[in-house]
N, C-alpha and C positions, 0 to 999 in steps of 0.2 A: 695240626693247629691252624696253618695258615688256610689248609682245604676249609677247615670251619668258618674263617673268619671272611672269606671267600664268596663260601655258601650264604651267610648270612646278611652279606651284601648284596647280593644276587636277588634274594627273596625281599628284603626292605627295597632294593630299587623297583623289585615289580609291583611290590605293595602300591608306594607311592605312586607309583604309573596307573595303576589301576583306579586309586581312591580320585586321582583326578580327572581320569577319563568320568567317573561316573558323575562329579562335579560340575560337569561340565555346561552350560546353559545350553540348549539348543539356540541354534539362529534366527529359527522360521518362526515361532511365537513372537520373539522380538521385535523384528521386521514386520511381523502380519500387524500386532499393535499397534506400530509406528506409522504402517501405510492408511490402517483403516482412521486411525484421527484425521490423518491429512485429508483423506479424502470427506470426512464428515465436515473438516473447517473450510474447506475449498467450493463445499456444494454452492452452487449459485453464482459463481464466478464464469467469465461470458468465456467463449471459445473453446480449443481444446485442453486438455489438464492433462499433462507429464509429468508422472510422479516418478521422480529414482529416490534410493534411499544406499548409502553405502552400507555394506553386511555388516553384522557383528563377527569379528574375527574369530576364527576355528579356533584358534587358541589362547580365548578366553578361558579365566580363571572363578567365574561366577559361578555359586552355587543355583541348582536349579529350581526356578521359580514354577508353578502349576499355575499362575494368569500374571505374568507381565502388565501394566498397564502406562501408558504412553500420555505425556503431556506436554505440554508446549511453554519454555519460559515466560515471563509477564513482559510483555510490549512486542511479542513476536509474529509477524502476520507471516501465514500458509503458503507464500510463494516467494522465490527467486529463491536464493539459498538461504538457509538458516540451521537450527540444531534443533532435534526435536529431543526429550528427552524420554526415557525410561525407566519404570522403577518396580520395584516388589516390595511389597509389606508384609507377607505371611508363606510361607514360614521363616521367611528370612528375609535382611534387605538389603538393597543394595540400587544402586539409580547409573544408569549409564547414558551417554550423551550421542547417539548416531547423528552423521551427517544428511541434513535433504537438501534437496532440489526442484522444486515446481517450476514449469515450464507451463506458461499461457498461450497459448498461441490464438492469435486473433488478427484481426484487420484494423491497421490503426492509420493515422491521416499525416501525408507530406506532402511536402511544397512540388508541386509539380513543375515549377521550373523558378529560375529566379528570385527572389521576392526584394525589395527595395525598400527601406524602411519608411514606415505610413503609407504604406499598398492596403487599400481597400481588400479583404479578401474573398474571392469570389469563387463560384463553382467551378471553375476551368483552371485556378493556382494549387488545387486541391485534387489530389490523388489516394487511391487506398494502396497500404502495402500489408504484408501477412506479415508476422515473426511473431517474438517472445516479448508480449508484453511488459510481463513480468522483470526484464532484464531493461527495459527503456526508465526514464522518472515515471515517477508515481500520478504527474498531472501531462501523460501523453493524450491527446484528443484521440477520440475514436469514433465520431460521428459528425459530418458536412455541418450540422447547424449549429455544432462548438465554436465554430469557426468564420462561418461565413459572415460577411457582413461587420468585421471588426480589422480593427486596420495592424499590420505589422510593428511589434514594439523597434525591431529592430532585422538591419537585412536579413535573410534567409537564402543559403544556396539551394540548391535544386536537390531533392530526395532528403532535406530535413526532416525526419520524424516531429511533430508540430507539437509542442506544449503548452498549457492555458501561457504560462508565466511570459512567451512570448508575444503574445495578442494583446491589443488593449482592449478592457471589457468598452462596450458603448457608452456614450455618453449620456446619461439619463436627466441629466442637467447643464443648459450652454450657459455660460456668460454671457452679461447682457438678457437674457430671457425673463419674460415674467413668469414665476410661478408661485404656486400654493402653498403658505408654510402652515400647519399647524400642530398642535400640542394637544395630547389630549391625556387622562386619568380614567379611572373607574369610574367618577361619577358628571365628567365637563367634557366638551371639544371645541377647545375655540381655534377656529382661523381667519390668516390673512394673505395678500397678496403683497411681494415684492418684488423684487429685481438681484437677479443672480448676479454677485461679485466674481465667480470662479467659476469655472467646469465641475462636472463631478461626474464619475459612474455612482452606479447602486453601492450601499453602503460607503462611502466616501463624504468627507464634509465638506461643506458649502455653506458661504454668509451668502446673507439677503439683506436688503436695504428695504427697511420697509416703508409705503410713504410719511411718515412721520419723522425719516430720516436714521432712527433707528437700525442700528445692525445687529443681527440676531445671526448664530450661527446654528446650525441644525445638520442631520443627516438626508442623502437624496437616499430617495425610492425608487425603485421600479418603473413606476408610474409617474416619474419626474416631478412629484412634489417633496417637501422636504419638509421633513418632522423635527419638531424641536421636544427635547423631553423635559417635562416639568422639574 
């Protein structure tokens, strides 16, 4: 009796061993999935692209899918780490979450020595250096004329990786200056000429005085005039 009871545990544990080796998801469809999205959301992204992806565990429990298909949560962009995800609709389903890793590697711009806050910044304060973009802020400069010509918000030591939020944009309106304000619609453009109460870069606000004594406040331009909206 026991030899039976024995035997029939022997053949149910190979059973089960069996039924789930055959269960089993392969890795390499999942992962091929996984990479090939990354690399379609990635295209056009400047420098080199390092994709790792961590493997789906050997022993996984997932029934096996004939086309995986790989998606990416809502608000998640293709580089530094994040989760990409995966999933099967037919014949069965089920959605698993792999870990990524995109690696940017490009040339991005540092303080070449120094910097003291309201430094002019000029071609000679400005160095290139290589790494992972990707792993710096989102507003690292990566080009001389991001930079040049705008003065430091605040000191900088030497081999700071350089960020807009650092710099002050130009000033596209001085105080004290005359300039152009006007208003326009679909079918009018009337303007006039005042005198600037405040500073302003682009997009920034600024009152004018206009001669009639008038203060009007409006938006600066580009082009150091400043528009008022109807």
């Amino acid at each position: 009796m026991m030899g039976c009871i024995t035997r029939l545990l022997t053949i149910s544990a190979l059973f089960f061993a069996a039924a789930g080796a055959v269960a089993q998801q392969p890795s390499a469809p999942v992962e091929a999935a996984a990479r090939a999205l990354i690399e379609e959301k990635t295209q056009g992204l400047p420098g080199e692209i390092n994709i790792e992806i961590s493997p789906l565990g050997p022993g996984n429990r997932l029934p096996p899918c004939p086309a995986p298909a790989a998606f990416l949560p809502d608000s998640t962009r293709a580089w530094g780490a994040f989760s990409v995800g995966v999933r099967c609709e037919s014949p069965v389903f089920w959605t698993i979450y792999l870990q990524a890793r995109v690696k940017v590697i490009d040339d991005y711009l540092a303080a070449a020595l120094p910097l003291p806050a309201g430094k002019i910044i000029g071609p000679a304060d400005l160095e290139h250096r290589r790494g992972d973009i990707a792993a710096l802020p989102g507003d690292i400069l990566t080009d001389a004329s991001q930079a040049t010509g705008r003065p430091a918000r605040q000191a900088l030591a030497q081999g700071t990786p350089l960020q807009a939020r650092m710099l002050r944009t130009p000033e596209a309106v001085r105080q004290g200056s005359n300039v152009t304000v006007f208003s326009q619609g679909k079918t009018f453009r009337a303007s006039n000429t005042g005198r600037a109460l405040n500073s302003a870069a682009p997009g920034e606000t600024v009152r004018v005085r206009l001669p009639n004594n008038q203060v009007v406040t409006g938006t600066a331009l580009h082009d150091g005039t400043v528009e008022i909206r109807p």
